[in-house]
Structure formats: structure tokens, C-alpha cells
C-alpha positions in Angstrom: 15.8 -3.0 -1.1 12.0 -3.3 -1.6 10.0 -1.2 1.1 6.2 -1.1 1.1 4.0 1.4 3.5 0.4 0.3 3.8 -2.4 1.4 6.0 -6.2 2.4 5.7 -7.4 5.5 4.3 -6.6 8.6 4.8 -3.5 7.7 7.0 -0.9 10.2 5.4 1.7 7.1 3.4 1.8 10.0 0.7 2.7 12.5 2.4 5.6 10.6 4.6 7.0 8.7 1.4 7.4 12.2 -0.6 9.7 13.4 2.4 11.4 10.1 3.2 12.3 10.1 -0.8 13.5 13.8 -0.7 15.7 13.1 2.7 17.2 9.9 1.2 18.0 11.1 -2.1 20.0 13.8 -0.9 22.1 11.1 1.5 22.8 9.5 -2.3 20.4 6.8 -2.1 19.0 5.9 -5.2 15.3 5.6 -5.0 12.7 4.4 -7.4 9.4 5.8 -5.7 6.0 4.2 -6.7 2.6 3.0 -6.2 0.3 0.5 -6.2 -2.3 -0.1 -8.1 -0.6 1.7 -10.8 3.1 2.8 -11.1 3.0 1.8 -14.7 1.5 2.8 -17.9 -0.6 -0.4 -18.3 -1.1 -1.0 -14.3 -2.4 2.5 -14.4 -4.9 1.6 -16.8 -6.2 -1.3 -14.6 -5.6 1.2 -11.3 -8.4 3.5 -13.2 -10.9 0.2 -13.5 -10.5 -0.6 -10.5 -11.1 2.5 -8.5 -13.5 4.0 -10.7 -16.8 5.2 -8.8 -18.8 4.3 -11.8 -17.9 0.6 -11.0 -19.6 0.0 -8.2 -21.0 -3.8 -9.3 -17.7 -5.1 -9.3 -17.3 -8.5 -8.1 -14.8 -8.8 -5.5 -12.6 -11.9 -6.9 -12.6 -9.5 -10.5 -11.4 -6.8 -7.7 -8.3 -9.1 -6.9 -7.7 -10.5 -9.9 -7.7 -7.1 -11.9 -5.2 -5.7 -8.8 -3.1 -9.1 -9.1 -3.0 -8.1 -12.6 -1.7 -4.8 -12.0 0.8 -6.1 -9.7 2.2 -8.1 -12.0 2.7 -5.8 -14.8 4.6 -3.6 -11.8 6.6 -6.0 -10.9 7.8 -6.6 -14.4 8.4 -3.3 -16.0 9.2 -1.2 -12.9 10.0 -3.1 -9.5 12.3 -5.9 -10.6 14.4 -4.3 -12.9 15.3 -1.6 -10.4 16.0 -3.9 -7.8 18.1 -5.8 -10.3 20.0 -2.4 -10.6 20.4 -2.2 -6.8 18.3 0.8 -6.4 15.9 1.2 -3.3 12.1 0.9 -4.3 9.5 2.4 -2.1 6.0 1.7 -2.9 2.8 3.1 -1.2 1.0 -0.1 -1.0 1.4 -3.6 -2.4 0.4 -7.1 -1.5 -0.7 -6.6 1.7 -3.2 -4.3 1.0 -5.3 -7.0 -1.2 -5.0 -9.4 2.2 -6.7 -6.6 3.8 -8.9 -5.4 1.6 -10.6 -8.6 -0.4 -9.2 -11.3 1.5 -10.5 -9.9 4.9 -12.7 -7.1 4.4 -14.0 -8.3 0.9 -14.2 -12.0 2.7 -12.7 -14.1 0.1 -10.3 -15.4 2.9 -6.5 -14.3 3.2 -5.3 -17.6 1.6 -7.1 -17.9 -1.5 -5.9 -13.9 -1.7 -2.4 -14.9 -1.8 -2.2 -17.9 -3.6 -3.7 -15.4 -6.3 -0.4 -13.4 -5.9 1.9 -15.6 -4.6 1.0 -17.0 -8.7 1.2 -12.7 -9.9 4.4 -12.1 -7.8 6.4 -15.5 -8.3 6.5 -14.9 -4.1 8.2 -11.4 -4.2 7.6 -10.1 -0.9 9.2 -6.5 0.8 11.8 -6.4 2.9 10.4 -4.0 4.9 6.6 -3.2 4.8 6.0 0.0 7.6 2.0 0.1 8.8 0.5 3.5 9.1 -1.8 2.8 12.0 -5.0 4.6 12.2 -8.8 4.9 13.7 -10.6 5.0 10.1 -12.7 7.2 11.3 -9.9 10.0 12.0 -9.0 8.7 8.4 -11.8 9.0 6.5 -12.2 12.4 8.4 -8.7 13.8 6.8 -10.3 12.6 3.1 -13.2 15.3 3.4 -10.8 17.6 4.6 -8.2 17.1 1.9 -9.9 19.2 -1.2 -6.8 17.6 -3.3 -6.8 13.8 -2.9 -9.0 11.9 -5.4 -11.9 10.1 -4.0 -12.2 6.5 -5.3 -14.2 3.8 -4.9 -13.1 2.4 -1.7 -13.6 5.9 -0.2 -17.2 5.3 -0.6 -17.1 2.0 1.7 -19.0 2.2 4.6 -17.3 2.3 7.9 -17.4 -0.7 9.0 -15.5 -1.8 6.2 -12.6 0.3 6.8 -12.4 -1.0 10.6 -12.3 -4.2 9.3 -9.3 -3.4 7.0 -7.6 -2.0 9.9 -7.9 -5.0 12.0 -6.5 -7.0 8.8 -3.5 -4.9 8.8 -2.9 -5.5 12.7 -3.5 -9.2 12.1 -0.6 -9.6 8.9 1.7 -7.4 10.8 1.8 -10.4 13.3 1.9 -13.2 11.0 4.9 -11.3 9.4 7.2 -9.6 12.3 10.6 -9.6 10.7 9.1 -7.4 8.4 6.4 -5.1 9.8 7.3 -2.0 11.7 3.8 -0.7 12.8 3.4 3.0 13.9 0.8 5.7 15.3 0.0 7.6 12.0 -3.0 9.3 14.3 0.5 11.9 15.3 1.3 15.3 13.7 2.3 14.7 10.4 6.2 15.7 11.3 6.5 13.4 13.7 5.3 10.0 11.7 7.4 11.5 8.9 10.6 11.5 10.9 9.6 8.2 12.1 9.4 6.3 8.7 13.0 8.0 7.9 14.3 6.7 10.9 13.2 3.0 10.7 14.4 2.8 6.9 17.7 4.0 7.9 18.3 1.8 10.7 17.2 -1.0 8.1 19.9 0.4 5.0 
């Protein structure tokens, strides 16, 4: 099974994912736990272009090209091959989060986004994507407050372009409802956490 949680900012997918992976693994799940962009050596590489705050000229069709590009590599070295092995692979982020970010909140237009990575993916899509649903501004508050999380990039967006991602998020959760589960992630951290666990068991 392929499972992908997205969400804006600061919404606390980290966090949830480290305890939904300890919990399942000791049910004897096998889990392959990742992240996007990144997850392998070379996708890394491009994850460290991209979100670098000294590249702050960066067109945004190189932005979803270069994150296509990452994708890709994932797919190949990492994603597919566990899958083939019929492990469960839980990635924080993946295609959905370039539909929000440059096809909506970038403006290049949701289609041309994913006909770019309907190309990078040959149309590998989750089979569960969960949507951490948050106010950026509660978000972006938690960033400031979190001396340990890197701040990229994106982090230096103004607001309005994190309320814009956040609509895009609401809007693809419609246009794909067999697989979109979206939850309050504006809750104690305990309480979303135990959420995500129960809605991936009740989909194993």
C-alpha cells in the first residue's frame, strides 16, 4: 500500500508519521517510511536546490520540473521496489503537494502540473493520501516556535500564499474522495496522531 499525508506548513505530518510508523511496526507491518522532495540520495540532492533560501529567483515551472524530477528518481529507487515487495510506504508529501503549491499557488494551473507528473510518475497515484487541515497562520506560528525544524524556502512565502495552498488542498481532496481522508490538524498533537493510526488501519 502507498499512503501519502500532505498539508500546509507547519501542520505536524512529521510528527504523526514517526508515531503511526512506531505503532504499525510493532503490529508487524512492514513499513518503508519517506519523504518527498528527497527520500533518496539523488532526490535529496534536488530536495537541497529546491528549498534552498539562497534560491529565491527560481522560476516556478524549474520549481516543478526540478520536484517532478525528484519524484521520479523516488519512485524508481525507493517507492516501487518496496511496493513490489509488498511493503507499506508512507510518504510525507508527494504529488499533491506540487498541485498545490505551483499549479495553484505558483499559478501554472493544476493541469499542466500534472501532466508534468502524470509523465514523472507513469500515473502512480496513493491509495490513501490523509490531509492535515490547518489555518496557515496557526501553521506558520508552530515554525517560529519549533527551534528544530529547518526553515526553507517556502517558509519565507508570504501569507497569502500559504492560504492559497490550503484552499488547493481542500479543492483536490474533492476531486479525489475515494482517496482523501481530511482531518483537523489545528487539535492536540495526540489526538490527530491517534487519528491518522486509526484511518490507516481501517484502510489495511
Amino acid at each position: 500500500m502507498f499512503i501519502t499525508l500532505e498539508g500546509p506548513e507547519g501542520s505536524g505530518k512529521t510528527t504523526a508519521i514517526k508515531y503511526a510508523v512506531k505503532k504499525l511496526e510493532e503490529m508487524g507491518y512492514e513499513i518503508v517510511q519517506t519523504r518527498e522532495p528527497g527520500g533518496t540520495p539523488i532526490s535529496e540532492q534536488i530536495r537541497d536546490i529546491i528549498l534552498s533560501k539562497n534560491n529565491t529567483e527560481m522560476d516556478g515551472r524549474t520549481e516543478a520540473l526540478l520536484y517532478a524530477a525528484s519524484r521520479r528518481q523516488h519512485l524508481v529507487e525507493k517507492i516501487w521496489p518496496a511496493i513490489k515487495e509488498g511493503k507499506i510506504v508512507i510518504c510525507d508529501r508527494y504529488l499533491d503537494s506540487s498541485l498545490a503549491y505551483q499549479g495553484y499557488a505558483r499559478g501554472l494551473g493544476e493541469e499542466n502540473v500534472l501532466n508534468i507528473n502524470k509523465f514523472a510518475t507513469e500515473d502512480t497515484m496513493p491509495d490513501l493520501t490523509i490531509l492535515f487541515d490547518i489555518d496557515p497562520e496557526i501553521g506558520m506560528e508552530r515554525i517560529k516556535e519549533n527551534s528544530t525544524r529547518e526553515v526553507n524556502r517556502l517558509d519565507l512565502e508570504q501569507i497569502e500564499f500559504h492560504k492559497t495552498v490550503r484552499n488547493a488542498f481542500l479543492s483536490i481532496s474533492k476531486e479525489y474522495p475515494e482517496r482523501y481522508v481530511v482531518i483537523d490538524a489545528s487539535r492536540p498533537q495526540e489526538e490527530v496522531e491517534k487519528e491518522v493510526l486509526d484511518i490507516i488501519l481501517k484502510r489495511l
